[in-house]
N, C-alpha and C positions, 0 to 999 in steps of 0.2 A: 596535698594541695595540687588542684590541676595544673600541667603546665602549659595549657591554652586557655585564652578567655572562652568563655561560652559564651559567644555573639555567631554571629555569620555575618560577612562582608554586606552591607543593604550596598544595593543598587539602584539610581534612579531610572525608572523604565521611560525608556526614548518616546515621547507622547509625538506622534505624528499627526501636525494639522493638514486637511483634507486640502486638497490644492485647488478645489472649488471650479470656477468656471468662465469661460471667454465674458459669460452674460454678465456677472460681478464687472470685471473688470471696464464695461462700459458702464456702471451704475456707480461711479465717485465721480468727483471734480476737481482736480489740483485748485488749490488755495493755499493761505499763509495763516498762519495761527492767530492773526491778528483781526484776519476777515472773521473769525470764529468766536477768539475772547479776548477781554483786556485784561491786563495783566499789572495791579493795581499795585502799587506802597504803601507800607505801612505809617504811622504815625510816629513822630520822636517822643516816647512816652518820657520822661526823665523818673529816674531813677529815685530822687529822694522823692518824689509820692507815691512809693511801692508801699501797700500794706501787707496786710496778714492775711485779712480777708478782702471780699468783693469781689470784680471782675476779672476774671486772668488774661494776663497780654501773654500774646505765643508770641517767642521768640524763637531767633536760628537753634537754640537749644533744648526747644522742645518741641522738635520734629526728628522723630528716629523711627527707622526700622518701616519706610512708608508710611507712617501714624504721623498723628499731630494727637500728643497728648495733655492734657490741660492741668495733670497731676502736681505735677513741680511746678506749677507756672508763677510768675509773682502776679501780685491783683494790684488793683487799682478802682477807688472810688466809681460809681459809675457817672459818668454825665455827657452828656447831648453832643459836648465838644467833638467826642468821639464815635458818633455813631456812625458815619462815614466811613468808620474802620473797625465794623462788629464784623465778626467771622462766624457764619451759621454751619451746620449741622453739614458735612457734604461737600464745603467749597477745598479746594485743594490748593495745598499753600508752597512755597519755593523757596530757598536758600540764598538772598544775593550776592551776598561777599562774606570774605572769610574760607578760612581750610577748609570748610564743608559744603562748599558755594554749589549748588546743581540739585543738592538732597531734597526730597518734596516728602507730603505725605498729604493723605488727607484728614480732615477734620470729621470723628465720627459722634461726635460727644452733644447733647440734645444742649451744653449750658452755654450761654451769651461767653461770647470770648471778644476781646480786640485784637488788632492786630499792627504788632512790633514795626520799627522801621527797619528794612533791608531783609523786608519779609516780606514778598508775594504772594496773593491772593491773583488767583487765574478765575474771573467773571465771566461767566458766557456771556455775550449778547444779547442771548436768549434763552432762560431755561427750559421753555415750550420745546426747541429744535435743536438743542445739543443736551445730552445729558453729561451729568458732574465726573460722574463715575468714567466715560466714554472721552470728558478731559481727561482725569488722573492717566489713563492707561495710554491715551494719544503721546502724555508728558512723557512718562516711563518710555516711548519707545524713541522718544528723541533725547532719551537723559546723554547718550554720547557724543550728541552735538551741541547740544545748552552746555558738555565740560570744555570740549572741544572750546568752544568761544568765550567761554571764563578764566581757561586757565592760558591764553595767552602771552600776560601780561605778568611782574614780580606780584603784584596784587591780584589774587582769583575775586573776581566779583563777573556780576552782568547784568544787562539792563532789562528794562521792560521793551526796548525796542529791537535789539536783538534778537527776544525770543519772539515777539510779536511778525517777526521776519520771516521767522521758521516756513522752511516747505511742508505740507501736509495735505491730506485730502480728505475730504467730507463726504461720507457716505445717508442714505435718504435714515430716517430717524427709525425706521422699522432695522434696518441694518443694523446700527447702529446698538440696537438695543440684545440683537443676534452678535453682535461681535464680542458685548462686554461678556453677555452669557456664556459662549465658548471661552472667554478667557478665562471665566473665573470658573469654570468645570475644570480645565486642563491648569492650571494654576492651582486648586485646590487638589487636585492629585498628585502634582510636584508637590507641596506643601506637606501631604503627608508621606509623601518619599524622604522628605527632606529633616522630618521631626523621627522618621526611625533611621536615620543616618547619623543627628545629632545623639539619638537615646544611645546607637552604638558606640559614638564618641564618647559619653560620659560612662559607659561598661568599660572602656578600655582606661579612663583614669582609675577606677575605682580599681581593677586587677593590677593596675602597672604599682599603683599604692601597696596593695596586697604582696605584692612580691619580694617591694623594697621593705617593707614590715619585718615579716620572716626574714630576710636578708641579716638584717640588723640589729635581730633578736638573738643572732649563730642558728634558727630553727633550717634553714635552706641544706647548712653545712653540717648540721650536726651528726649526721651517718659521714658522712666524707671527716668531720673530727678525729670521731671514735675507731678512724682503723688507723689514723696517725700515732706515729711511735716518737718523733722529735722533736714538737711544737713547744716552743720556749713556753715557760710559765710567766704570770701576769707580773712578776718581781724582774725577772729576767727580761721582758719587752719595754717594762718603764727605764729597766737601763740601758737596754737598747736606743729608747729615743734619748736618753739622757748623752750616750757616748757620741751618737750623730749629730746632734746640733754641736759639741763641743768640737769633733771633727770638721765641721761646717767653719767652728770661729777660726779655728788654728788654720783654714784654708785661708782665710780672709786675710789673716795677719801676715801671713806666710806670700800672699799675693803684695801685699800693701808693702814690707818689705824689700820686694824685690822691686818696686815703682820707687819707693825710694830712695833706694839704691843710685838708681838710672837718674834719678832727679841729682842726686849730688853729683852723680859722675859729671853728669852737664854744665857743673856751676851754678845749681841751683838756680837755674832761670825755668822761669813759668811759674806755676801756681804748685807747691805744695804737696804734695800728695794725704789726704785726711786719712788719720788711720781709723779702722773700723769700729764702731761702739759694740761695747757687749750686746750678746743678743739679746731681747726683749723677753724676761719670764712674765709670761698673761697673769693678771690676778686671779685670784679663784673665782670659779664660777657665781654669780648672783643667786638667791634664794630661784627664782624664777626657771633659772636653768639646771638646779637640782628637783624640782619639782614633777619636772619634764622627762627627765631619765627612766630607764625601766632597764630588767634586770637582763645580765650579760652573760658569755658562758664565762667560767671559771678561771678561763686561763687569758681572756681577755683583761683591757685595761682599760677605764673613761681619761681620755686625753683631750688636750684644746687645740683647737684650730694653731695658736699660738708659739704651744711647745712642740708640732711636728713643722711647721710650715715660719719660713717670716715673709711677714705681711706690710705689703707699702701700700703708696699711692706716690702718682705725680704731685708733687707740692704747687700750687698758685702760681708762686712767682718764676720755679721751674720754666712750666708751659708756657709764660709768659716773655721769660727770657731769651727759652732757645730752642722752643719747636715752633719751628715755621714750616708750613706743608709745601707740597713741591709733587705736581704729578709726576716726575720723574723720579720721585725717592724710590731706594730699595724696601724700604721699611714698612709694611701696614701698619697702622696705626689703629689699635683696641681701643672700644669705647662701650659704654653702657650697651646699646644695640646687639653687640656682640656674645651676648649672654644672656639667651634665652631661658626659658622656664625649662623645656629640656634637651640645656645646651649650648655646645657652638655652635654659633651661627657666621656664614659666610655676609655678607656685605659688599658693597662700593665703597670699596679701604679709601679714605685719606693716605697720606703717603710723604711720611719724611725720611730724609740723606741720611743716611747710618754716623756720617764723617760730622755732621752738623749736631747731633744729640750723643756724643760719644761720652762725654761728659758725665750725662746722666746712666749712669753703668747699670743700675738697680730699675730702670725702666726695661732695659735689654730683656724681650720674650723671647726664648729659643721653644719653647714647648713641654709641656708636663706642668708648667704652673693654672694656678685655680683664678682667673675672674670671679670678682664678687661684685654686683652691684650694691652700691652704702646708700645710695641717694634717690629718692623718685618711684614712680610705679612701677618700675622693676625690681625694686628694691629685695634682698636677698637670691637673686634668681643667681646661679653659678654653673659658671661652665669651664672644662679642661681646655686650652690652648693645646691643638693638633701638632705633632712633631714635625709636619713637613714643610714649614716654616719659620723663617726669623718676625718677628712683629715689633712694635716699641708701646707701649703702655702709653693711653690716652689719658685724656680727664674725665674725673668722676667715676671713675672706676678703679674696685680694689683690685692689691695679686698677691694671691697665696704661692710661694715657691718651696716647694719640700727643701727641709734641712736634708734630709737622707734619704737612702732610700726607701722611696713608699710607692702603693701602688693610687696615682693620684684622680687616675676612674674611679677608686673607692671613694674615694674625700667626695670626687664631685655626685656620685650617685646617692653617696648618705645624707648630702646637703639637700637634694632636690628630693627626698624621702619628706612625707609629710613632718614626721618625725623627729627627724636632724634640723628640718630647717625649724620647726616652731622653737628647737632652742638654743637655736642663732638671733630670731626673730624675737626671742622673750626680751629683747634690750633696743627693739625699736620704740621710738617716743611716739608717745599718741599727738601727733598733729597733723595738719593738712601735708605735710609737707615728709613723708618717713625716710628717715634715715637711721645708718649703723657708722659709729666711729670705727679707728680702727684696732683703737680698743676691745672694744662690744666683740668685733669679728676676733680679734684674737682671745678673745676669754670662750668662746663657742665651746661645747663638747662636743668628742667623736668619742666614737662606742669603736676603740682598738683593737684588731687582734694580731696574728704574726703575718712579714708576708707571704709568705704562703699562702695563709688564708683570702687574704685581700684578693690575691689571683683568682682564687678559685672560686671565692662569693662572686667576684667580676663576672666571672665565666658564668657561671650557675645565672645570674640576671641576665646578663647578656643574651643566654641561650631562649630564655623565654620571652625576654621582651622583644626578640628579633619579628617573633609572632605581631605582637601588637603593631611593633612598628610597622611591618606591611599594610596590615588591615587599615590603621592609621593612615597611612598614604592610597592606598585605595578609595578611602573614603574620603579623604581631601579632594581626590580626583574626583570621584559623584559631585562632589559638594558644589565644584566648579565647572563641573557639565552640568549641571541643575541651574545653576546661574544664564550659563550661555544658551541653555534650550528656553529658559525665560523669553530671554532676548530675541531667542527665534521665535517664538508665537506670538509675541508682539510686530516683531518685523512683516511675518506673516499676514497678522491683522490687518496692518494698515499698507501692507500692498494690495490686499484684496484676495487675498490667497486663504484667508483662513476656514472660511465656511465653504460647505457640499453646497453642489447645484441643485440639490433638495432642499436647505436650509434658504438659497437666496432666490429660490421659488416661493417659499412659504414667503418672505419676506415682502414679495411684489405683490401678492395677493392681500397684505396686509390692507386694512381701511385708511392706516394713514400713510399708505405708499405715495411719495410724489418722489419726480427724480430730484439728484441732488444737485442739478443747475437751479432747478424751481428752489428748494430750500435755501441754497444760499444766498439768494434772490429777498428771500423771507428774511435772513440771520441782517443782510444788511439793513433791511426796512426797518426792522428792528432797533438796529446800533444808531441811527439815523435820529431815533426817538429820544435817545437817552443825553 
């Protein structure tokens, strides 16, 4: 197996818009976007006359990715009531309120659509002297200030008056139609920078899968096995994990003890001390997650999440009763968020008093335990808890904590393996809503071997995937200079900066050259009408 992916880092190449000429810059006119288009609402369509078929109403939910697609959309009978709020072929629509308040896209689809309330529809004036296409891109270059003015307030929304405020300037209609074509030349070659930077992204899941595969077949180690001389056998490791977790309980009782101890010495004031339940043996694996397994080496053992690790959560009434946050805590506080697809992830911790949750002892994260997401669309993602701090377990998130010693990068690399995790994930319920009890989590299999081994697969993955991960962040970085240089040739655009003094030559010679005082002059005559 190679130990590099066979990609090469893609790079977006720095597209340099032409800086054009003094003579541009006397051929626009500052105006407001208002002088230009109105920016209309959509209708309260209710909800219990959604059909299956007929008309589709666009909603804030069905504008993504700059598109307004009519795919998903719910319908609706046609009638008259609404044609006030038909959306044709080209018009370009807006986000009002809500966590996605600014997102636009346009309408490219030839089928009769209406159009949603707290949904905007941007009308030119006039489509004779401003083109559709020449709004969409004007919208895009103010999207940072239509957020800027949305997200204000605890509620993101924004008005039709707001945007109609916007500063902007209007260039003569031959311009105009020179500026979309530069955009969508230099936009179309980001575009295809940007689709062999995603193709390299999905090369490097397809290898980093490839890795942990062999990994977890023993195929990585099995030269590095075969010159080992004192690798326990598969009888000798299951009681390996059999003597650690019993060592594990005689700690607990041996700690519980000495609290109790201290409890009587005091006269028995305060609360008790609970002595520890036996630990939790997993039930055997379900049909599902023997189905899922494949074959090991020899001296390996299938073990459960359950019998190497025990496995909590914060209880309800717990977090209810005695974690209160506090910017001043020593403690971050883990949560869902914290446990990416691959990994720990850093965060803006929450933060509670070590002295104020002491109580809860089996919350206490010192490092080497397993996060498991049980609940929501993160659902199975796992990541190891970093040793170079203390943390306190949140809600809605599991903790796997080794009984003994284990190597617990292995737990967490096997789980985010396609492989390990489909049979964790074989006991999530089919509904809207996925979760894993902690049950489901502690019946999991892992594919065992000694630690030694654990180290050394570690190492062995680590070394190759160090690869991917650069390329990976390399191309995170294109990804978001690809973004940012967007934003420069739009900025570009409508300062007047974008076309050669050859292009706004060709422009003034056009037949329907007039300057853009005269037009705006037209756009109002226009709006006048209406």
């Amino acid at each position: 197996m190679k130990t590099t992916p066979n990609i090469k880092n893609q790079e977006i190449k720095k597209i340099e818009p032409n800086q054009g000429s003094d003579s541009m810059r006397e051929d626009w006119i500052e105006c407001t976007v208002g002088d230009l288009l109105k920016l209309k609402n959509g209708f309260a369509f209710k909800s219990s006359n959604y059909k299956s078929e007929g008309i589709p109403v666009l909603r804030i939910g069905d504008i993504q990715d700059w598109n307004v697609d009519a795919e998903n959309a719910k319908r609706i009978e046609e009638n008259k009531e609404y044609d006030s709020h038909i959306v044709k072929k080209g018009d370009v629509l807006i986000a009002m309120s809500g966590a996605t308040t600014g997102k636009f896209g346009i309408y490219n689809s030839n089928e009769k659509a209406y159009q949603n309330q707290r949904v905007g529809n941007l009308i030119p004036h006039s489509e004779k002297f401003i083109l559709k296409n020449y709004v969409y891109y004007l919208l895009y270059s103010l999207k940072r200030d239509i957020e800027q003015q949305a997200y204000g307030g605890a509620q993101p929304n924004i008005s039709a008056t707001k945007i109609e405020a916007l500063n902007t300037k209007l260039f003569p209609l031959p311009t105009q139609k020179a500026i979309v074509k530069k955009i969508e030349e230099l936009f179309s070659s980001l575009d295809s920078g940007i689709a062999d930077l995603k193709k390299a992204q999905d090369q490097l899941v397809i290898y980093r899968q490839a890795v942990l595969k062999k990994a977890f077949e023993g195929e990585l180690t099995k030269e590095w096995r075969e010159k080992q001389t004192n690798l326990p056998s598969a009888d000798e490791l299951l009681e390996q994990i059999e003597t650690g977790r019993q060592i594990f309980y005689d700690n607990q009782i041996e700690e519980w003890e000495i609290e109790l101890k201290k409890w009587k010495e005091k006269g028995e004031i305060g609360k008790k001390p609970k002595k520890p339940r036996p630990l939790t043996i997993p039930d055997a694996p379900n049909n599902g997650h023997y189905e899922r397994k494949w074959d090991i080496p020899n001296n390996w053992v299938w073990s459960q999440i359950g019998s190497l690790c025990f496995v909590t959560k914060l209880a309800g009434f717990e977090y209810t009763d005695f974690v209160n946050y506090d910017e001043d805590g020593d403690l971050p506080v883990l949560k869902a968020e914290n446990a990416g697809p691959n990994g720990f992830k850093k965060t803006d911790f929450s933060k509670v008093k070590s002295e104020s949750v002491k109580i809860l002892t089996r919350s206490q994260i010192f490092g080497g335990e397993l996060l498991i997401v049980f609940v929501g669309a993160g659902t199975g993602n796992v990541a190891m808890v970093p040793f170079n701090q203390r943390y306190f377990l949140g809600p809605n998130i599991g903790m796997a904590r080794p009984y003994f010693d284990l190597n617990s990068k292995y737990l967490e690399l096997f789980l985010q393996s396609a492989f390990g995790k489909s049979l964790m994930m074989s006991a999530v319920k089919a509904v809207a809503q996925p979760s894993l009890s902690m049950g489901t989590i502690r019946q999991a299999p892992i594919a065992f071997p000694s630690l030694k081994e654990q180290h050394q697969i570690v190492s062995d993955i680590e070394s190759r995937l160090s690869v991917c991960d650069k390329v990976e962040k390399d191309i995170a970085d294109s990804l978001e200079k690809a973004q940012a240089l967007r934003q420069s040739i739009l900025k570009k655009a409508f300062e007047g900066t974008l076309l050669s003094a050859a292009e706004i030559k060709e422009c003034k010679e056009h037949k329907e050259y007039e300057p853009a005082s005269v037009l705006l002059e037209r756009i109002r005559e226009e709006k006048k009408k209406k």
